[in-house]
C-alpha positions, 0 to 999 in steps of 0.5 A: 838821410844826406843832410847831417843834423845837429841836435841836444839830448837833454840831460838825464834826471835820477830819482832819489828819496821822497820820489824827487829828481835832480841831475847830480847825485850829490844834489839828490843825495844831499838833499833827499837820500837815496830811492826807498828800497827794501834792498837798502841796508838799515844799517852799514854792517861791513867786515875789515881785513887789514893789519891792526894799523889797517883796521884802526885807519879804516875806524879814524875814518868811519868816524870822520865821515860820520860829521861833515867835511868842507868842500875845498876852496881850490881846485876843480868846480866840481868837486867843490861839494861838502861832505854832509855825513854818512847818515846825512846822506844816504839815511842809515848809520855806519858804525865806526866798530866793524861788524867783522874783523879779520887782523892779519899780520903785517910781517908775513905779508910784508916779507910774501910780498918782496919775494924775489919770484914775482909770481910766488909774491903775489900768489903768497900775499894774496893767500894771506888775504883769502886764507883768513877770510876762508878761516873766518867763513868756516869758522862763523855764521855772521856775515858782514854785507861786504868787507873793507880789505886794506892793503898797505901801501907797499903791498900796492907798490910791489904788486903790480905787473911791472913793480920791482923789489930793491934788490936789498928788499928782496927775499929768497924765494920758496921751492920756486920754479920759475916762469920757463918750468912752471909753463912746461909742467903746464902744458905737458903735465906732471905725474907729480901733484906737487909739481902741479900745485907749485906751476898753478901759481903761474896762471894767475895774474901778476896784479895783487887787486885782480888776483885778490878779486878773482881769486875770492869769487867763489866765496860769495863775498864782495870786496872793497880793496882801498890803500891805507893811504886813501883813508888815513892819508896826513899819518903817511910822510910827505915823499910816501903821500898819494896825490889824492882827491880831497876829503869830501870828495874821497868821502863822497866817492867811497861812501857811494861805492860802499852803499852799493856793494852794501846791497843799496841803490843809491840813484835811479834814472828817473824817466825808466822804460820799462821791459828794456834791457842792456848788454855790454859785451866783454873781452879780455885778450889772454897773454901767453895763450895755449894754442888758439884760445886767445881771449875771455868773453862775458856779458854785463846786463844792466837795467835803468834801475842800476842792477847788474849782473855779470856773465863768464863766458868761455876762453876761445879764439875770439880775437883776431890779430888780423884787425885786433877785434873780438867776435864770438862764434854762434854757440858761444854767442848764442850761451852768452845770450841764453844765460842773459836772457834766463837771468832777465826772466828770473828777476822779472818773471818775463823776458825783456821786451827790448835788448840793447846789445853794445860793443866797441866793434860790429857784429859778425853774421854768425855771431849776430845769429848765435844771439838771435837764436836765444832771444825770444821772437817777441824780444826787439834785439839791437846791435850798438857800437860805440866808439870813442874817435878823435876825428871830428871835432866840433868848437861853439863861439867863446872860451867854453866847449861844446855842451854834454848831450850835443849830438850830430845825426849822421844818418839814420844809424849813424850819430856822434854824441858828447857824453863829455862837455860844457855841463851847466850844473857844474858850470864848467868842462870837466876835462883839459882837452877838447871833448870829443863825441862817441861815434853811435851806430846801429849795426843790427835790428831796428830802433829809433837812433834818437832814443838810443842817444837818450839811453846812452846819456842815462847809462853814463850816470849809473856808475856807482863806484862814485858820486861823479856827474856822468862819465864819458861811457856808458856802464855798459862799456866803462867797465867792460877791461876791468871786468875782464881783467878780473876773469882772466886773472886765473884759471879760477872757475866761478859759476856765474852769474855774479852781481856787479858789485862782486867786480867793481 
């Protein structure tokens, strides 16, 4: 093929209740709940860790969300959806009593936070967190579907990576050693357990949300970490107040979440092709590495029904400074894939009768065959890589983008498609710049290119982390650096394979 061709992939269609189909998620959820499923839970039973403020924000705004919510009057066009309440849309009540309850005092975590060792203060905000649940678990058999952990706003602002602590805020750290000694203990070991215990804490990420989330894998939980201020933000001052979404959008947004990590399925696509299955591969470089193994590879399987599964793989050399690519040798490549594949069959009972493989980068030969040595022959397997790219650029007549869904045939394994653009439902472009294309190629194995465009646009409407329109990536991709951020948090070992929702 010589000649490029422009073409449009048609917007996918999602499956609600009563088998009906709409393109937004809002629409099909305001009008006819989510798919019948017995994954659905029949009811909203969540656990709350959080101080005692935190835990009555998170009942103020359960109960707001039990009645409608305008949509705002100003702002952008596609959020301008009302709120119609939580039973309303998803079908099931969400009791404003938590099913749990976990208080922690705010003091400790307060003071934790502000130590002056940065590491420690993370490590000792987190364990205020993690031990309570842990306490909780040992001590009850009830268990909540997930739980609501709520951070306060300082616990936000002071534990990132880069957060400062005022210096008249800062509180003595406790038999710290500190970054340089902690690394040496590390490295050529210590005859002392302590000394051990104490260097561990300096593995760990200086992210509380990450830590937090990594560090709780292992306990089978599932978590939802959300700010005080997203829930209750008129009670915060005017200088400590968020720049948040609306109301009805923040509503709309944490409710859809929840119903997911809840165990629902809140949309399907609707066109599904059965047997087909999609792996997004994930790397994480590893900051301050021991010796070669300078990265973390996973996997994330997805389905068109929206399931997913994540996959830790091993610490390796898979990233070169030469180019600033991740590629696997065969044997990892070839455990990754195994573990997909083993996964797929116990779901289905039979391996899939087409695996997608996507990555940002293309598939070394060793690395192809590690995957191909697992999959079985009667398996169709195809490489895919998608990048983003702003080098072409495409203009129509008029004041308005190009459409969502426009897509240019380069060659026969070559396209450039707009996952973002002019989106006539919403009747507007939601972004500020010119939309630019993803560029799609089909680097190994044989497929049908304008069939992967189609499945590409699908994969873009499988973020339940919101009610949004479509994102610009596929899930296969849009989640692939904050999963990755997740594994390589610490040195935490966790048997996987995991659902989504554990990451998200």
């Amino acid at each position: 093929m010589t000649d490029w061709i422009m073409t449009h992939v048609e917007e996918p269609l999602l499956s609600f209740g009563f088998n009906q189909k709409t393109e937004h998620p809002k629409d099909g959820l305001f009008l006819y709940g989510p798919p019948a499923s017995n994954q659905n839970p029949a009811r909203m039973d969540v656990g709350v860790i959080g101080t005692a403020d935190g835990i009555r924000r998170y009942q103020s705004w359960v109960k707001a969300i039990a009645s409608t919510i305008a949509a705002p009057e100003t702002g952008r066009e596609e959020n301008k959806t009302m709120w119609p309440g939580f039973q309303a849309a998803f079908g099931v009540p969400w009791p404003a009593k938590p099913f749990a309850t976990i208080t922690i005092d705010g003091d400790v975590l307060s003071e934790r936070i502000r130590t002056e060792d940065r590491h420690e203060a993370i490590f000792k905000a987190v364990d205020v967190y993690g031990d309570a649940l842990r306490k909780y678990l040992r001590e009850q058999e009830a268990r909540p579907q997930f739980w609501f952990a709520i951070i306060p706003e300082e616990v936000f602002r002071y534990g990132r990576p880069k957060s400062v602590v005022p210096k008249d805020q800062r509180v003595k750290a406790t038999g710290s050693l500190g970054r340089k000694a902690a690394k040496s203990i590390l490295s050529k070991g210590s005859m002392f357990i302590e000394e051990m215990e104490a260097a561990a804490l300096y593995e760990y990420e200086l992210n509380f949300h990450n830590q937090l989330k990594a560090r709780l894998l292992d306990t089978g939980q599932v978590l939802q970490v959300i700010r005080e201020t997203t829930l209750t933000p008129a009670e915060f001052e005017e200088g400590t107040r968020r720049s948040l979404q609306d109301p009805a959008s923040v509503a709309w947004n944490l409710a859809t979440a929840s119903f997911y990590k809840s165990g629902g399925r809140p949309w399907r696509v609707a066109d599904v092709r059965e047997g087909v299955c999609y792996v997004g591969l994930v790397f994480k470089r590893i900051e301050n590495a021991k010796g070669c193994n300078n990265a973390c590879c996973g996997a994330q399987m997805f389905l068109n029904s929206g399931e997913g599964l994540v996959f830790k793989g091993a610490v390796g050399p898979w990233y070169s400074e030469t180019d600033g690519s991740f590629h696997l040798c065969r044997e990892q490549a070839a455990q990754l894939m195994q573990m997909v594949i083993s996964s797929y069959e116990e779901i289905h009972g039979r391996p899939p009768t087409e695996l997608f493989i996507h990555g940002k980068t293309w598939f070394e030969k060793d690395e192809w065959e590690g995957f191909r040595s697992t999959v079985p022959v009667d398996t169709k397997l195809v490489g895919i890589r998608i990048r983003r790219q702003n080098e072409l650029k495409l203009f129509r007549y008029g004041s308005k983008p190009v459409l969502r869904g426009t897509a240019i045939i380069a060659s026969d394994r070559r396209a450039y498609l707009w996952t973002t653009g002019f989106t006539p439902r919403l009747n507007t472009y939601p972004g500020r710049e010119v939309p630019n294309p993803v560029t799609v190629d089909i680097v190994n194995g044989e497929a049908d290119l304008r069939q992967v465009l189609t499945d590409l646009m699908s994969l873009t409407k499988l973020n339940f982390n919101n009610a949004g329109f479509a994102d610009g990536l596929p899930v296969t991709l849009r989640f692939a650096d904050l999963v990755g951020e997740i594994l390589t948090a610490g040195p935490t070992q966790v048997a996987a394979p995991l659902p989504f929702r554990f990451y998200i």
